[in-house]
ROKOLFI-470325 format. One line per 4 residues: number of its first residue (from 1); their letters; for each residue x, y, z of C-alpha. Coordinates in pm, whole numbers, always signed. Each point is the difference from the previous one (the first is absolute). Layout:
NUM> a> X:Y:Z ~ ...
// end
This chain:
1> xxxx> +2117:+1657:-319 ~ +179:-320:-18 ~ -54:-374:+48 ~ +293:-220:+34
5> xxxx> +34:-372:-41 ~ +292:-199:+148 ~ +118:-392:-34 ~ +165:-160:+334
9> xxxx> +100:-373:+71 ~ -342:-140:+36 ~ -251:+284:-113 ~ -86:+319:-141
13> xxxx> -67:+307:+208 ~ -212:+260:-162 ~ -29:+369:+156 ~ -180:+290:-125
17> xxxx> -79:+355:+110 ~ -350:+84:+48 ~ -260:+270:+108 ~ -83:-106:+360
21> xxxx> +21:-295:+168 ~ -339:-241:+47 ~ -59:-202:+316 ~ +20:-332:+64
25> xxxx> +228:-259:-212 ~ -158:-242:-268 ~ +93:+264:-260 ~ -387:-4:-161
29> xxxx> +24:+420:+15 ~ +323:+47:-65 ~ +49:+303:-206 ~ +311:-114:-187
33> xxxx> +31:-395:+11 ~ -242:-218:-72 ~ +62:-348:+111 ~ -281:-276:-72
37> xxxx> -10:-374:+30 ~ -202:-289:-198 ~ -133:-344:+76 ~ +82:-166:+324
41> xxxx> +251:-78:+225 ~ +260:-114:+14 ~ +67:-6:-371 ~ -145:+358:-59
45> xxxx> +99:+245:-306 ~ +101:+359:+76 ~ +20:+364:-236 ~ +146:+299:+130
49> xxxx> -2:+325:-149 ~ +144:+278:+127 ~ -51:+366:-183 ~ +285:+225:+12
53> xxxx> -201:+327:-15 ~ -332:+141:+216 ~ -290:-10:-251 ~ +146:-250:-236
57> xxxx> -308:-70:-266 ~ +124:-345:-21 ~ -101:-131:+327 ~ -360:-71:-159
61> xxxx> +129:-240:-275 ~ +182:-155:+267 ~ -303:-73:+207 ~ -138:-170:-334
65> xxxx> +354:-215:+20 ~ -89:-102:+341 ~ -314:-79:-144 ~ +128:-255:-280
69> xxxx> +308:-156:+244 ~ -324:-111:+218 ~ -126:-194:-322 ~ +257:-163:-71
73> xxxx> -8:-384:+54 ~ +236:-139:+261 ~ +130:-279:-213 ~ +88:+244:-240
77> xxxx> +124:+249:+252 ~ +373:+77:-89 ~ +222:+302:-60 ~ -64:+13:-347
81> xxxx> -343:-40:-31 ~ -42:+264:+302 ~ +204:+237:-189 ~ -156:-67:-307
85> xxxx> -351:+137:+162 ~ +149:+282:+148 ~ +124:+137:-374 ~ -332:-96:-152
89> xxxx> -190:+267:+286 ~ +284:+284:-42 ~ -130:+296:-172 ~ +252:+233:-113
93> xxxx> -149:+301:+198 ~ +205:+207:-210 ~ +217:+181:+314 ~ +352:-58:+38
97> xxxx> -10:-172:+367 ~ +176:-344:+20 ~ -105:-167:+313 ~ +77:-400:+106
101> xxxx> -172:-307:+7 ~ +108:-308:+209 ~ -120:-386:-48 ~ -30:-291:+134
105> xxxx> -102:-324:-206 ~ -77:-268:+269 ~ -27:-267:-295 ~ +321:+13:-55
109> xxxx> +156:+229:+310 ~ +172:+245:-186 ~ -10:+352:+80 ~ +129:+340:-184
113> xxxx> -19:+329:+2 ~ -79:+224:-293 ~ -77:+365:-125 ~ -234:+109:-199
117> xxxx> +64:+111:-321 ~ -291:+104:-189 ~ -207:-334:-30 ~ +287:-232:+68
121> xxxx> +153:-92:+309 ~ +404:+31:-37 ~ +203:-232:+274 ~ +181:+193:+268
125> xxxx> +337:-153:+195 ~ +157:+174:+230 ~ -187:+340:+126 ~ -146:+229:-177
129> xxxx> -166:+343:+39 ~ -294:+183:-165 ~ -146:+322:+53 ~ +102:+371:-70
133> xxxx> +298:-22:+311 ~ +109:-322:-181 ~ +329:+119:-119 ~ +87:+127:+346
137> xxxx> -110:-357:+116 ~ +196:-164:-203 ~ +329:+207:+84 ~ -51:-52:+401
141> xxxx> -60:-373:-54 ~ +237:-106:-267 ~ +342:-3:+174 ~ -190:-189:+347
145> xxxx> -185:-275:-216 ~ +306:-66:-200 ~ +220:-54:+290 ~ -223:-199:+223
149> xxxx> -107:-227:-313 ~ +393:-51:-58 ~ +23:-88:+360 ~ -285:-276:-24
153> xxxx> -145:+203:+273 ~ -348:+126:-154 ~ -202:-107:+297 ~ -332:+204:+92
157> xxxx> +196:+196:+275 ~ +226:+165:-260 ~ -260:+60:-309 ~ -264:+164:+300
161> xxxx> +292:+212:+109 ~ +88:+81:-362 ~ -327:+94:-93 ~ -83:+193:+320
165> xxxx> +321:+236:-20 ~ -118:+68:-369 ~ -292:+107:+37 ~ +110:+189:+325
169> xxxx> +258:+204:-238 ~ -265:+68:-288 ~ -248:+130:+298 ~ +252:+221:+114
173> xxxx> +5:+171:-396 ~ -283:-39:-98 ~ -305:+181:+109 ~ -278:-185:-195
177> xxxx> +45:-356:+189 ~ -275:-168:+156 ~ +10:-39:+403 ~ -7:-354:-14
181> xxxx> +200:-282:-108 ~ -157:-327:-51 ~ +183:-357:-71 ~ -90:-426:-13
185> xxxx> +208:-262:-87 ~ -18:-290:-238 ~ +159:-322:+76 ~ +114:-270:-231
189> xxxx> -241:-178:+105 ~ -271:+176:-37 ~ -34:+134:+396 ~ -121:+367:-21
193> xxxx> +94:+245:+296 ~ -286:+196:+111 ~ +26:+401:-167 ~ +155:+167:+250
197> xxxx> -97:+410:+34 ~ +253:+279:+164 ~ -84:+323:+56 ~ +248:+114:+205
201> xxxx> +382:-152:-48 ~ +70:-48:+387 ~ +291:-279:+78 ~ -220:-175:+205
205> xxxx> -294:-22:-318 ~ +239:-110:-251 ~ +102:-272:+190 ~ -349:-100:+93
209> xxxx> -92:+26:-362 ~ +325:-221:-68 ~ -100:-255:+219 ~ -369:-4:-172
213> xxxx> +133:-39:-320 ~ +264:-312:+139 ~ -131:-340:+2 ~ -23:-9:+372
// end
């Protein structure tokens, strides 16, 4: 139904609703974020992508992504080039979905978010939403982000409370959401939160999940 993407002060914090919710943490099943990481540490590169609808025929072409990211050198492992593999494995599936891709060059530690547009990957800053509630997305978070980024107070706190509200608002119009919500975190520099999976929106899970997704 919708995925959202969301810049703070030292990150970006990626949510999306989902089907169900899948045990344990690493993210390997997730249903709507895919998180992977190559080579190893403590220089590692990362992907994330995140689809913004249940079913989204993309997610196989972004397997075959992962698949090139993992043969890519790691002297040659920047932004750009990582980028550049990603384009050359999107195939237009032909469906009007836009869904976001994050990455992290370790080469030359530079990270960005994009969406997808067709085979390219178009730079995101800011937030963002995709999906068919996007519009209502966009309306709940516009006015928040705005402030708190003129404020210089885009910390994790306020983007997870941002994007928790909104996607408590679009649940409470719209019957076809998923009855999960699922998030991670990139870091500048490259640290990548475990995917954290809600069911149920209890105080007392959000701020677990908060605390998961926090560099603590």
């Amino acid at each position: 139904m919708i995925a959202a993407a969301l810049w703070f002060n030292s990150g970006i914090l990626l949510v999306a609703d989902a089907d169900g919710a899948t045990p344990g943490g690493d993210g390997s099943n997730a249903h709507a974020i895919f998180p992977k990481q190559y080579g190893a540490p403590p220089a590692r590169a990362t992907s994330i992508f995140v689809v913004s609808e249940s079913g989204n025929r993309r997610v196989p072409a972004f397997h075959a992504c992962e698949d090139a990211l993992a043969r890519i050198p790691f002297d040659e492992c920047t932004l750009d080039r990582m980028r550049q593999a990603v384009e050359r494995c999107l195939v237009d599936t032909g469906d009007a979905e836009v869904d976001f891709v994050v990455l992290y060059g370790p080469k030359d530690r530079q990270y960005s978010l994009f969406r997808t547009a067709g085979t390219l990957l178009q730079e995101v800053v800011g937030y963002d939403c995709e999906g068919p509630a996007a519009s209502l997305g966009h309306s709940l978070m516009h006015d928040r982000y705005t402030a708190a980024r003129s404020m210089d107070s885009l910390d994790l706190d306020t983007v997870f409370s941002i994007a928790m509200e909104t996607l408590d608002a679009i649940r409470a119009t719209r019957q076809a959401c998923g009855s999960c919500s699922e998030m991670v975190v990139m870091y500048a520099d490259g640290h990548l939160s475990d995917v954290q999976h809600l069911a149920h929106h209890t105080g007392k899970k959000r701020s677990a999940a908060l605390t998961a997704l926090g560099r603590t």
